[in-house]
N, C-alpha and C positions, 0 to 999 in steps of 0.2 A: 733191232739191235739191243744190245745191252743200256742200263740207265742204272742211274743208283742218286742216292741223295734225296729223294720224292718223301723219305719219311721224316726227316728231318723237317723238310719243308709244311710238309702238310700237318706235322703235330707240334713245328715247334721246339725240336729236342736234340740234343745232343745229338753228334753222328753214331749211328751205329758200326760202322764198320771205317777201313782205314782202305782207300783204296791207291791201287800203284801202278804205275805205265809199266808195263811188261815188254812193248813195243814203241814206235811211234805212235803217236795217239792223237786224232781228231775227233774234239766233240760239241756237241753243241750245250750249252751253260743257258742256264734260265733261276735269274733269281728270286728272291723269296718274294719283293714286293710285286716284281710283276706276273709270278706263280698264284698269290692271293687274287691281284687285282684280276684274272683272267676266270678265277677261278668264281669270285665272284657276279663277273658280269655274265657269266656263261649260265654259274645260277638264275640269275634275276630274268636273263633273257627265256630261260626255260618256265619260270614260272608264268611270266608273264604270256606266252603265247599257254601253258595248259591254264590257265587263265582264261584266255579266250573262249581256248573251246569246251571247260567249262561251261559257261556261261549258256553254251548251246543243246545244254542236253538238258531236255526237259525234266528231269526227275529231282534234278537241282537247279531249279528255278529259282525255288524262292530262299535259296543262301546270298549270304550279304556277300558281299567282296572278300571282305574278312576269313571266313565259313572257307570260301572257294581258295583265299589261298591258303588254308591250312591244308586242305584236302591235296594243292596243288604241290604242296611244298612234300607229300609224302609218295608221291604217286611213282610209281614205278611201271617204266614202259618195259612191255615183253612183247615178244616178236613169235610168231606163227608160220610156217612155212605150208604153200598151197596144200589143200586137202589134211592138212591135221588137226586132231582133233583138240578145241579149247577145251571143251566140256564135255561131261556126256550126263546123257540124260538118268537120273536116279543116284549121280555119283553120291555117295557118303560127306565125303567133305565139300560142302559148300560153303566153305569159308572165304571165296573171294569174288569181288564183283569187277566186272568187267566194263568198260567202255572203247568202244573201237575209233581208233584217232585215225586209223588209214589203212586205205586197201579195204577187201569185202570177206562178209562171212556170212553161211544162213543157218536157221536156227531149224531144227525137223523134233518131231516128236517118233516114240518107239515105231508108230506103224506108217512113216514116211512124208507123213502131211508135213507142210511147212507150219513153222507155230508162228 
């Protein structure tokens, strides 16, 4: 469905636009502090479980809590659909580092060995 008003809420601002029942109109209202409060626990919940798993990948072992949750607070989950490809081998930009939170992936070099 349609929604509107989410900007105000989330920046704090003036409405942007004037909106009008054209029809009968049912809808569901959600206000600012419990828009915040939702929004924050849904953060803190998120940090707190890549937190966890964090904590289980050995190459970040030895960051403090601190370390993990700045890491945790920036991380951006991206999804893979079976057989496509994350990476490939030689690509030019390798400007991003991966960790797999779920599901499976394997890693081959150019002449099919597993690496």
């Amino acid at each position: 469905g349609n929604y509107f008003g989410e900007l105000a809420l989330m920046y704090n601002c003036p409405r942007a636009a004037t909106v009008k029942a054209r029809t009968d109109v049912k809808l569901f209202a959600l206000g600012q502090e419990m828009f915040q409060h939702l929004l924050r626990s849904s953060a803190q919940d998120r940090r707190a479980q890549y937190d966890t798993f964090l904590q289980k990948v050995p190459i970040l072992s030895g960051l403090t809590r601190e370390e993990r949750g700045k890491i945790a607070d920036v991380l951006v989950q991206t999804s893979f659909e079976d057989s496509e490809y994350i990476i490939r081998q030689d690509e030019e930009s390798a400007d991003t580092f991966y960790m797999l939170f779920e599901g499976e992936a394997i890693a081959t070099k150019s002449d099919g060995r597993e690496a």
